[in-house]
C-alpha positions in Angstrom: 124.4 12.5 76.9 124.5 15.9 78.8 128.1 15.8 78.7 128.7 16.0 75.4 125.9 18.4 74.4 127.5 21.3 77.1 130.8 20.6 74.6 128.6 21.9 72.3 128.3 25.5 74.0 130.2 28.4 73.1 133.7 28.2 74.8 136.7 30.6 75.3 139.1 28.6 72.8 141.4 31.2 72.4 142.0 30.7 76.0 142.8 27.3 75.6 146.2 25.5 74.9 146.0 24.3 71.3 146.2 20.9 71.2 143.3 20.6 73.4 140.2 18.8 71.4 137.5 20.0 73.6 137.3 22.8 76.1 134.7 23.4 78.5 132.1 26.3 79.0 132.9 28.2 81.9 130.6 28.9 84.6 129.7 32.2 83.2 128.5 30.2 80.2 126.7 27.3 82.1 125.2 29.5 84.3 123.3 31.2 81.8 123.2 28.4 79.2 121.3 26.0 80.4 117.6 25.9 79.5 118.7 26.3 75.9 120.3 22.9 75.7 118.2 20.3 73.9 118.4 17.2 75.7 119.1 17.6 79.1 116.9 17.1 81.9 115.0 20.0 83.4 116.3 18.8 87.2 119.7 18.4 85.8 119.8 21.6 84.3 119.2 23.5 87.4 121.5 21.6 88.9 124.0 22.3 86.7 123.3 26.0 86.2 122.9 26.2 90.4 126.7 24.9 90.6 127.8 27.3 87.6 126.3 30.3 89.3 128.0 29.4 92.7 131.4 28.4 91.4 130.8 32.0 89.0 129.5 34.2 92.1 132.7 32.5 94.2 130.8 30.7 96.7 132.4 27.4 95.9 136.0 26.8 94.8 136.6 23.9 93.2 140.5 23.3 93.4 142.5 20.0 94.0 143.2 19.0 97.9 140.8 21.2 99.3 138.7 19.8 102.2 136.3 16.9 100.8 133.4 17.4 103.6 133.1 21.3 103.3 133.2 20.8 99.5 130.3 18.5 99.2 128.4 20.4 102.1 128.9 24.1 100.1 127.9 21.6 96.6 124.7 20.4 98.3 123.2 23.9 99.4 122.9 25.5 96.1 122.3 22.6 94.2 120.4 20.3 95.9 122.6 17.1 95.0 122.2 14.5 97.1 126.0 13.8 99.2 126.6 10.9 97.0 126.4 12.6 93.9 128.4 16.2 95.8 131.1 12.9 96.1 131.3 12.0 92.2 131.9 14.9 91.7 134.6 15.3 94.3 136.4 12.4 93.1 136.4 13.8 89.7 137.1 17.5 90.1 139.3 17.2 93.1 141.2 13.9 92.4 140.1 13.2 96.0 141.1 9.4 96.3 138.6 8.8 99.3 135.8 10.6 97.9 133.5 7.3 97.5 130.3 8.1 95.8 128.2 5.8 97.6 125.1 6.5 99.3 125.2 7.6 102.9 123.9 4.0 104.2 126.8 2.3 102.4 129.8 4.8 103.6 130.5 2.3 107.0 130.9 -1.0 104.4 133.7 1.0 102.3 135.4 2.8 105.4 138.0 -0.6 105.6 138.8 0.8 102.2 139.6 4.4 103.8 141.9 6.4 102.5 141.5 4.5 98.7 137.9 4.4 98.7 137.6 5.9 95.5 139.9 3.2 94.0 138.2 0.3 95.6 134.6 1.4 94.3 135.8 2.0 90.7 138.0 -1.1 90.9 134.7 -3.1 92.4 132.7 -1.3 89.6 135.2 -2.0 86.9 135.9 -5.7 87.7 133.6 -8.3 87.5 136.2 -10.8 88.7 136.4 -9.0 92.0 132.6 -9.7 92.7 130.1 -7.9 93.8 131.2 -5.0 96.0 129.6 -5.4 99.9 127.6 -2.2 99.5 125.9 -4.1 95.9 121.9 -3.4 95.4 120.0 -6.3 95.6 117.5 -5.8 93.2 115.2 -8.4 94.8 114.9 -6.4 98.1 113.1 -3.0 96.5 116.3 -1.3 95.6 117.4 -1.0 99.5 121.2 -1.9 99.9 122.5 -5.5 100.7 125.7 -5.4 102.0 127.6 -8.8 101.3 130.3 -10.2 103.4 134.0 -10.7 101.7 135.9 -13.5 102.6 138.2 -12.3 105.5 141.6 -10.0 103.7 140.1 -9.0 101.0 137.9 -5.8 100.1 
């Protein structure tokens, strides 16, 4: 995994509280890092060090509550990530609760879900009691979205 593999960069730990098991590089570090780690994916990389280098230069911010939409917009320019992705991301590094990484086409079928979406996807993705979530791939249809219909009160 890429994930772990940045862990294995150089970091500031003398900046770090002491009890922490793993600190990240910072985006001086990634943005400058990147082709030397074994592993990850030449696309990903410059993905990575594209965010690093903008987040380092101070063209994005990435701080809790800030504005979802302007946040994935300003993480789309430099990177090239598609929206869906810019919203992972959201939901992780902003603790946005209605940043729903779903593709574009399947925003409308989670907007009943608004403002959880977040919860509702991971619950859907977590849950295999709950069923298959409305905006669910049907593999038999090419990979194109088939958006199921959930008996009436529930999400």
């Amino acid at each position: 995994m890429a994930g772990w593999r940045l862990f294995d960069l150089d970091a500031d730990f003398a900046a770090a509280p002491a009890d922490l098991a793993f600190v990240f590089p910072s985006p001086a570090r990634l943005a400058t890092a990147l082709p030397e780690i074994q592993g990850v994916e030449a696309q990903a990389a410059r993905r990575i060090r594209a965010l690093a280098v903008a987040v380092r230069d101070g063209r994005l911010h990435v701080a809790p509550g800030q504005d979802r939409e302007d946040f994935v917009r300003r993480l789309c320019e430099p990177t090239r990530w598609r929206p869906h992705l810019a919203r992972w991301i959201a939901l992780r590094a902003l603790g946005d609760p209605d940043a729903c990484p779903l593709p574009d086409s399947a925003l409308d079928a989670a907007a009943r879900w608004r403002p959880w979406r977040a919860y509702a996807w991971r619950h859907a993705q977590s849950d295999p009691a709950v069923g298959p979530p409305p905006w669910s791939v049907n593999r038999s249809q090419a990979g194109r979205l088939a958006f199921h219909s959930s008996p009436k009160g529930t999400p």
